[in-house]
C-alpha positions in Angstrom: 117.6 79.3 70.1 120.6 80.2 72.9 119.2 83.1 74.5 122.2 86.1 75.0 123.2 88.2 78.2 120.7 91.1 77.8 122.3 94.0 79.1 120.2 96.5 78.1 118.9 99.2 81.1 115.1 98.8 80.1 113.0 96.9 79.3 115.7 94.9 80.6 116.4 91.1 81.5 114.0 89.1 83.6 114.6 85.5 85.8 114.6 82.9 83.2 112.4 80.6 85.8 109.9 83.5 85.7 109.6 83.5 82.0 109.4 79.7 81.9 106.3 79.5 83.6 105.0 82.7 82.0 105.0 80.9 78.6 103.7 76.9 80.6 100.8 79.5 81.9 100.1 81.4 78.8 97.8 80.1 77.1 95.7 78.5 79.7 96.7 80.1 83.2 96.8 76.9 86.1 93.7 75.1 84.0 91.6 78.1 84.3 90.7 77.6 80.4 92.1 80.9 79.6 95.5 83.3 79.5 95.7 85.9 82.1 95.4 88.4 79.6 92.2 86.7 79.3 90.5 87.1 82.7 88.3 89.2 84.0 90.4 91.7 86.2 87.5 91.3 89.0 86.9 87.6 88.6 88.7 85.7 91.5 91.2 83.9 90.0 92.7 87.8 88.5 92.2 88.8 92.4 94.3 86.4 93.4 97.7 87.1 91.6 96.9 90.9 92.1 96.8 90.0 96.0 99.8 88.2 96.0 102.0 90.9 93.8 100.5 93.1 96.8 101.5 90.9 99.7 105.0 90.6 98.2 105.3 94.0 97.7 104.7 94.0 101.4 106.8 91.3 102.6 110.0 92.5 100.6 109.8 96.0 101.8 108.7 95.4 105.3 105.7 97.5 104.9 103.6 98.5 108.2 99.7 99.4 107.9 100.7 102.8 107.6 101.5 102.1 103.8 99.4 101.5 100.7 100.4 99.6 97.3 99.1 100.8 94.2 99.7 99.8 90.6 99.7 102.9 88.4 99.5 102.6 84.8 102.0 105.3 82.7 105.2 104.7 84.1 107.5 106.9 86.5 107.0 109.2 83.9 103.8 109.9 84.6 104.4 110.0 88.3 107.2 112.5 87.5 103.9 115.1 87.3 101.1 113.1 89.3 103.6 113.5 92.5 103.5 117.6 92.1 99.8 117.5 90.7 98.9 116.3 93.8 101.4 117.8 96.6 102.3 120.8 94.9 100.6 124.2 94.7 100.8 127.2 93.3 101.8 129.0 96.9 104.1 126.0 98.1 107.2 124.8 97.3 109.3 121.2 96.8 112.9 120.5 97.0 114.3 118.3 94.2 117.8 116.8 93.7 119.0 116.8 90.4 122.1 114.2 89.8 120.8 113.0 86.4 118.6 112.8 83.8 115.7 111.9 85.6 115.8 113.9 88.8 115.8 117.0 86.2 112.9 115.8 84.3 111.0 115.1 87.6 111.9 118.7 88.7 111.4 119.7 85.7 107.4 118.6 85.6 107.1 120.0 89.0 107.4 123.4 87.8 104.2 123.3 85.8 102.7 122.7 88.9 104.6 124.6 91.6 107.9 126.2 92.8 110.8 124.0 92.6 113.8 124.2 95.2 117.1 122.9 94.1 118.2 121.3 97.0 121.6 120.2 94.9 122.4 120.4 91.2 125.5 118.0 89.8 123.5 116.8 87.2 126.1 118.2 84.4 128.9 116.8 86.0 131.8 114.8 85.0 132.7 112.2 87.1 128.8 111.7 87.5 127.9 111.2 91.3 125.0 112.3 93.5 126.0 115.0 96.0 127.6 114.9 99.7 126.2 115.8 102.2 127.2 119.0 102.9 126.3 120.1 99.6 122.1 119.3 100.3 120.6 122.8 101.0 117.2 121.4 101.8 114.2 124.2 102.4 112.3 124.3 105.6 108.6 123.9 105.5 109.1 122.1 101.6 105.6 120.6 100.6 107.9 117.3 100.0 111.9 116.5 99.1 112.2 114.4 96.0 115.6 112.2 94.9 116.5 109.6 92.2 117.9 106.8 94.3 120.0 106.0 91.3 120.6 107.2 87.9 120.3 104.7 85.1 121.9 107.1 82.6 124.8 108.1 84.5 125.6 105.0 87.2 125.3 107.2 90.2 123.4 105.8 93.1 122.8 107.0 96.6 124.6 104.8 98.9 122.8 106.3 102.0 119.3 107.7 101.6 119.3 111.9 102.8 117.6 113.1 106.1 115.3 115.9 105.0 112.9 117.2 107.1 110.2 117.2 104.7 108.2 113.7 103.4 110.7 112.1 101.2 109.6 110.8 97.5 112.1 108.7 95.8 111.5 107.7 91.9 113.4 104.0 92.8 112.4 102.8 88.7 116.3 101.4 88.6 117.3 100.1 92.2 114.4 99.0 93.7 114.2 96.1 95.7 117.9 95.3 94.8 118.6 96.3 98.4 117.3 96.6 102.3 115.8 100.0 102.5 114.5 101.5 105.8 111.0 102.4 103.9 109.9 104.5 106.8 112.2 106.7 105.8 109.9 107.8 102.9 106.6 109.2 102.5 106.2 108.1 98.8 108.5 105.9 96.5 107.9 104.5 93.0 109.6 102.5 90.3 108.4 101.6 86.9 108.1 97.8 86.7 110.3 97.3 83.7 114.2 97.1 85.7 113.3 95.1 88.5 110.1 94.2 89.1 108.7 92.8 85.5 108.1 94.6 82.1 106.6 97.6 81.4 103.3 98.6 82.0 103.0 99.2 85.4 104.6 101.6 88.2 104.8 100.6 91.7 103.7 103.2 94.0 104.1 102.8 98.0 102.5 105.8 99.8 101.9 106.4 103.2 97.8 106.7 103.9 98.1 109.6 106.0 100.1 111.5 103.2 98.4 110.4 100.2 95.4 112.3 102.0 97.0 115.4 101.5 96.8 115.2 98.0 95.0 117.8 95.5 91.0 116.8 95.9 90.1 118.8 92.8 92.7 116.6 90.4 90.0 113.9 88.1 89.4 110.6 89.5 92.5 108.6 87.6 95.2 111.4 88.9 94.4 111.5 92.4 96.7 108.4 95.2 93.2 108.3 96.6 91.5 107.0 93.9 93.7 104.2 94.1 93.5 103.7 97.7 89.9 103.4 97.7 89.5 101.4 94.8 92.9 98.9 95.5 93.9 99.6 92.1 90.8 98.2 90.3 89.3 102.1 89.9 89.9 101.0 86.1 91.2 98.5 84.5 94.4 97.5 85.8 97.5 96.3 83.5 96.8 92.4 84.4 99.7 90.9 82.6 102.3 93.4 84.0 101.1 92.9 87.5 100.7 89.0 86.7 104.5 89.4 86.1 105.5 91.4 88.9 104.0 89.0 91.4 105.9 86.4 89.8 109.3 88.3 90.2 108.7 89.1 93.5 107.9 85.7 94.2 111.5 84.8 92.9 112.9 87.4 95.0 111.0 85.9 98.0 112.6 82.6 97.3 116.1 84.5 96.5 116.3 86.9 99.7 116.4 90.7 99.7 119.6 90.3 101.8 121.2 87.4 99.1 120.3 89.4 95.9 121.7 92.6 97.6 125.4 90.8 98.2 125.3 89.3 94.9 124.5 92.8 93.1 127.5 94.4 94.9 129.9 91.4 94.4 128.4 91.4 90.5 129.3 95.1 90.2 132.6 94.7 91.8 133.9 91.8 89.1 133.3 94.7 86.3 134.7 97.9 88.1 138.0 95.6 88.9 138.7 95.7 85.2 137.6 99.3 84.8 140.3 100.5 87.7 142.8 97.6 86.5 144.7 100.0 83.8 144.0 103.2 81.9 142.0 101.5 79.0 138.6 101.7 80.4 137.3 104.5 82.2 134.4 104.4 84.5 132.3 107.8 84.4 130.6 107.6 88.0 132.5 108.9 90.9 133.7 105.8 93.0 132.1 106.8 96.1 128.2 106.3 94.3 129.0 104.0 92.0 125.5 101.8 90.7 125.6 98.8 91.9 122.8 98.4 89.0 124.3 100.4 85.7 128.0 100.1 85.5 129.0 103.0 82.9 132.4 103.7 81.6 134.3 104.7 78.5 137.2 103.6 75.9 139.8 105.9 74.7 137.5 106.9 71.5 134.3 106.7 70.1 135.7 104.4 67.4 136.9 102.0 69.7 133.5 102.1 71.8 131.3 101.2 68.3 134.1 97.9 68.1 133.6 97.1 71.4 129.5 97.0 71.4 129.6 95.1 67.9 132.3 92.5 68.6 130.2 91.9 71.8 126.9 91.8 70.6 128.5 88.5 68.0 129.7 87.1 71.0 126.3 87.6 72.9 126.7 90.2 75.2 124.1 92.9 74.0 122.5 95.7 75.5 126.1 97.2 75.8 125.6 100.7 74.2 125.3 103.9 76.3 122.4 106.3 76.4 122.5 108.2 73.5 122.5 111.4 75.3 125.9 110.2 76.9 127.9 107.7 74.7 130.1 105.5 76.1 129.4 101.9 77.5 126.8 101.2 79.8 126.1 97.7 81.6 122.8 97.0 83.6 123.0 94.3 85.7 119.9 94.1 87.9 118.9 91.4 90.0 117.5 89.2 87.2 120.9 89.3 85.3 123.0 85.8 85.8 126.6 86.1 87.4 127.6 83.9 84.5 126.7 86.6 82.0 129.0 89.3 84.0 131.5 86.5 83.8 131.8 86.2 80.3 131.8 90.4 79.7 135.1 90.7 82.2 136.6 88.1 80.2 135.4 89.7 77.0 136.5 93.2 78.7 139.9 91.7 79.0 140.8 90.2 76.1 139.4 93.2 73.8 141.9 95.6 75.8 144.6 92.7 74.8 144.1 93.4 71.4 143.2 96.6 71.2 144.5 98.4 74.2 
């Protein structure tokens, strides 16, 4: 069976190389007998690709001593509230940036826990975009500043990371490691696996030790960064197979180069907005200034003409294509994973569909 171009924003395409030694591994892991999924998440040879996924993690990100890697089972999601459960209190405050969907859910499960801060608010906007400079009204003596570095819904993405004053937490689930980032920028950042890093079941979190200590001491075991710390993610059972795939990714990324995949994202990107800004047939919905090098989202003249688009492309292989259903329109995530060749054949398919129906 021909596999398609899987544009879908998550659970969303892996490297073809990883899944191909996935499936020589899966059923008995390097002549251990056994699938990973198999092993006991203590026994040595689990250790060992736990390790690595750490040590890449590391190596990728440029990560001094001062920084710990966990792997955190429930997604950003869940780090949405463990971030204010921990750093937030009743008599302290956090700023949040809302530009999307998920920087307002993230704000909005730090107010269960805390006062929230709007240190900007465009997330209704049309063009989407995240906000200048100017615009970021950020609190003095904030408990922490949290962002979205780029908005999978809407295709916004910060193109320079904010100076805030306060430790910086980024939820990174859509751009991470698609790019150098000056990590010691942040106190906190965390991505769920399932965009760039592997499939779901796992969230990367990359804390600073000294801040993690601040966190709430009275939170259960399982909801405190300590717990991780101190236990290097084994304070339960871990996710095995999602990890098991993360360090595989990252080892293709190793081989790849942070610097390579980052110019290849930008020139992949590029080929799609050219045919967005070549007429007035498409549409793109993100401001050009913070345009996502990851989800490229635009529109057609109706909502008819959108429904043709997706189906004629889905025959033709290109699938994934729909928008969020909270937004409409088209919407095409091309992470690092997602083959040049595949955003070849959607301009061509962009092009020739506005030929006949433009």
């Amino acid at each position: 069976m021909s596999r398609v171009y899987n544009f879908s924003a998550g659970p969303a395409v892996l490297p073809l190389e990883v899944l191909q030694e996935a499936q020589a591994d899966l059923v008995n892991y390097q002549g251990k007998g056994m699938s990973v999924m198999e092993m006991s998440h203590r026994g040595k040879d689990y250790m060992a690709i736990q390790d690595e996924a750490q040590a890449n993690i590391r190596e990728l990100l440029g990560l001094s001593s001062d920084f710990e890697v966990l792997f955190i089972q429930g997604g950003a999601s869940l780090q949405f509230a463990m971030v204010p459960m921990n750093f937030l209190g009743k008599d302290t405050f956090a700023d949040y940036v809302c530009a999307g969907n998920w920087g307002a859910k993230a704000a909005k499960e730090a107010r269960l826990f805390g006062q929230v801060n709007l240190a900007a608010s465009c997330d209704k906007e049309i063009p989407t975009r995240m906000p200048e400079p100017d615009e970021l009204a950020w609190t003095p003596g904030a408990a922490y500043a949290h962002i979205t570095s780029n908005e999978t819904i809407s295709g916004a993405q910060w193109k320079q990371m904010p100076v805030t004053g306060a430790p910086l937490i980024a939820d990174m689930s859509s751009d991470i490691l698609s790019r150098p980032i000056d990590v010691n920028a942040f106190s906190m950042i965390y991505a769920g696996a399932q965009k760039n890093l592997g499939p779901a079941g796992v969230a990367l979190v990359v804390i600073r030790k000294d801040f993690a200590e601040k966190g709430n001491k009275a939170l259960p075991n399982m909801l405190r960064y300590t717990t991780y710390i101190e236990n290097g993610s084994m304070y339960n059972t871990p996710p095995c197979f999602s990890i098991y795939m993360l360090s595989l990714t990252t080892r293709w990324l190793k081989n790849f180069g942070l610097e390579a995949i980052y110019r290849q994202n930008v020139e992949k990107a590029a080929l799609i907005y050219a045919v967005i800004d070549s007429g007035t047939f498409y549409r793109g919905t993100a401001a050009k200034a913070y345009r996502s090098d990851m989800n490229v989202t635009f529109r057609l003249p109706t909502e008819e003409l959108e429904a043709r688009f997706c189906e004629e492309a889905a025959k033709a292989g290109l699938k994934g294509l729909k928008g969020h259903r909270s937004v409409g329109g088209i919407r095409a995530s091309i992470y690092n994973a997602f083959p040049v060749a595949g955003v070849e054949a959607l301009v061509s398919f962009m092009k020739d569909f506005e030929k006949r129906c433009g």
